[in-house]
Every structure is written in C-alpha cells, then in structure tokens.
N, C-alpha and C positions, 0 to 999 in steps of 0.2 A: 221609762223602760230602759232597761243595761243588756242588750243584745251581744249573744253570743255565738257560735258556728251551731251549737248543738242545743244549746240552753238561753232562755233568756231570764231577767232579773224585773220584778214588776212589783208594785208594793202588796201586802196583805189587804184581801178583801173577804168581808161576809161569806161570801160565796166558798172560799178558801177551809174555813171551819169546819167541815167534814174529812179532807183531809190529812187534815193537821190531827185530828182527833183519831182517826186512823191512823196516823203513822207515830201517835202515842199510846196505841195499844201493840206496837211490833214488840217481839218480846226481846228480838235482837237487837234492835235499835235502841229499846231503853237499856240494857245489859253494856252496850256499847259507849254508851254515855254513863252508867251508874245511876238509871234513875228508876228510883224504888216505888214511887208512886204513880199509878196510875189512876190521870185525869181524865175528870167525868168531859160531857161537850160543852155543859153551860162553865166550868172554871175554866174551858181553853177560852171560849166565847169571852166571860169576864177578864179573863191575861188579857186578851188583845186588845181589847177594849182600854184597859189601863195603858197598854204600852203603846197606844197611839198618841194618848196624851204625855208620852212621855219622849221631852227633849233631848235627853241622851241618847235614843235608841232609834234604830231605823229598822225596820223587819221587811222582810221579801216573801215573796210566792218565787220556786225554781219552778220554772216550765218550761217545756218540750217547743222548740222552735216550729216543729211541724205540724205537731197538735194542739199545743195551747195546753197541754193537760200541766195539771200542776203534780207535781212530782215531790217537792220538797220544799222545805222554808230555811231562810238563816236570818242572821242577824248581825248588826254591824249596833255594840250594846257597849252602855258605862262609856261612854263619850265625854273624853277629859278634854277640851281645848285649850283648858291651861300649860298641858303639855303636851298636844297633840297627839294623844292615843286612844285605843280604844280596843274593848274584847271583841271577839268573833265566836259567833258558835252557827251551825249547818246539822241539818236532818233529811235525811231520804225517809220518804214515808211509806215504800216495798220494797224487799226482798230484789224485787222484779227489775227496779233501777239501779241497783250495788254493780260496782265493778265494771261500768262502763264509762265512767269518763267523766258524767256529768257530776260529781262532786266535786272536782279541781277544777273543773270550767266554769261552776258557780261560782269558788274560792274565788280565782282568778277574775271575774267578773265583779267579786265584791271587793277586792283590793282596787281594783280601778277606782270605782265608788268613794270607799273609803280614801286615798291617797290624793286623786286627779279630782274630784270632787266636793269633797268633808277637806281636804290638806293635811289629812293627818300624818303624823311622821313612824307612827308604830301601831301594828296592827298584832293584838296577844290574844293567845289561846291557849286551855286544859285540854290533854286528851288522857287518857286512861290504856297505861300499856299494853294492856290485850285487846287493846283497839288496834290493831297491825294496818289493816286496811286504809285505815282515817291518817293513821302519823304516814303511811306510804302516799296518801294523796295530798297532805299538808308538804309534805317535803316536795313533794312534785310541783307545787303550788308555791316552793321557795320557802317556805318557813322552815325556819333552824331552830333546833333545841336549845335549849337555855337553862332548863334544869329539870331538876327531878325531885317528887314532893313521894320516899320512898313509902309504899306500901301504906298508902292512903286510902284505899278503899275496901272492903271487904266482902264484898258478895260472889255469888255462887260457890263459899265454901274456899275461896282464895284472894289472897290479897294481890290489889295491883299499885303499879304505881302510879301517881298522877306527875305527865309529864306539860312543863310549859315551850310554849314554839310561842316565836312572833317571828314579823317579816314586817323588816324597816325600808319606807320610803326610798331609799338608795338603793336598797338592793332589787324593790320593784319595779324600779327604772331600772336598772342596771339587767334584768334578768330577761323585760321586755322591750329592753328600746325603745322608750314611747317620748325619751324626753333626752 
C-alpha cells in the first residue's frame, strides 16, 4: 500500500471489478481518454486477469484514506528496464471525485512507486487536448509536455490533439525533495 494525505495506492483486486466497470461506462471519462468502446464486466474481469500476469505492468485501486472506497485505478504499464521507463495511465470512476485533488495525489503517489521503487528514470504519458482537466493535473504532478501528435483523434465531431508529458527522475526529486 502507497499512502497518501487524501488517497492511498493498493494493488487491483476481485472485489475492485464493479468499479472499474463503472467507471467505464462514464461517458465523460471515456470521451476524456478517446475510448470508443465500451467494455462488457466479464472483458474488464478477463483484462485484469491477463495483466496480473503480466511483468511489465503494475495496476492500482485509488482509494479514499477515510473510507477505503475505491474511487479510481491507474497504472504504471510497458515497463522497459532496459532503459528505465515506463507509461502511466489513471481513471476516476465518477463525476463525483473530478476536481478534487485526488488525481495528482494518486499521480504523485505513483511517481513515488515508479522512481523510489521500480528505479525508473522516466515516467510517459498520452493525453488528448480537450482533456484540460487531466494535462492541468499532469503538470501539477510535474510532467512537462514533450510534444504534440496534431489532430489525432476524431470524436465528438472534432479533432483533438494527442499530447505527450513525462516527468524524469530528477525532476521528481528535484520538485519533492525526497532525495
């Protein structure tokens, strides 16, 4: 467990899969991320199932320090140790937990994780330009833009762009003082 002020960080469990399944039927969540399909319970059940077995990836339950409730998952995925990096991806599973806090305090929980624990030296993500919210809580969380993959996406009748952020090992020491 990755304890936090407001949130903490706990592995994926059984129990966990109704969640998660709910919070990929949010319609703004998958809009948010550009995901067109929505999965049934038994393929989320089957994903995790495979990605337990799988050595590159580490998935989390975000839960509420004072209730245990599980609120969100991410994932710390594609784990190169050959040269020390890895993607990141995070999901709020309601409406009801946006815009408080705990999405950069998971981030920032899983950069721990990843850096002071895995040693990795770079931590990379996609976000999708009309995702304002997300790159305002990635940059809060330290990650800096790196580029722009322009008008990559096409739903709701408008193209976005997919942008890349990572946040390198120095500068996660450097932004939290931990070393």
């Amino acid at each position: 467990m990755i304890k936090g002020r407001n949130v903490y960080l706990r592995p994926i469990s059984d129990a966990d899969m109704d969640s998660i399944y709910v919070g990929c039927q949010e319609e703004e969540g998958l809009y948010m991320t550009g995901t067109r399909k929505v999965f049934t319970k038994d393929e989320i059940i089957s994903a995790y199932n495979k990605f337990r077995q799988d050595p590159t990836r580490h998935d989390f339950a975000i839960c509420l320090m004072n209730t245990n409730q599980i609120i969100g998952d991410l994932a710390i995925l594609e784990i190169d140790h050959n040269n020390n990096k890895a993607m990141f991806r995070i999901a709020l599973h309601s409406k009801t937990v946006y815009s408080k806090g705990y999405g950069t305090e998971a981030t920032q929980l899983a950069q721990t994780f990843a850096f002071e624990e895995l040693n990795l030296n770079r931590l990379e993500l996609q976000v999708f330009s009309h995702n304002i919210r997300g790159i305002k809580a990635y940059e809060k969380a330290g990650f800096k833009k790196e580029g722009t993959l322009r008008q990559s996406l096409y739903m709701n009748n408008r193209y976005s762009d997919e942008v890349i952020m990572a946040i390198l090992k120095e500068e996660y020491f450097k932004q939290y003082n931990t070393k």
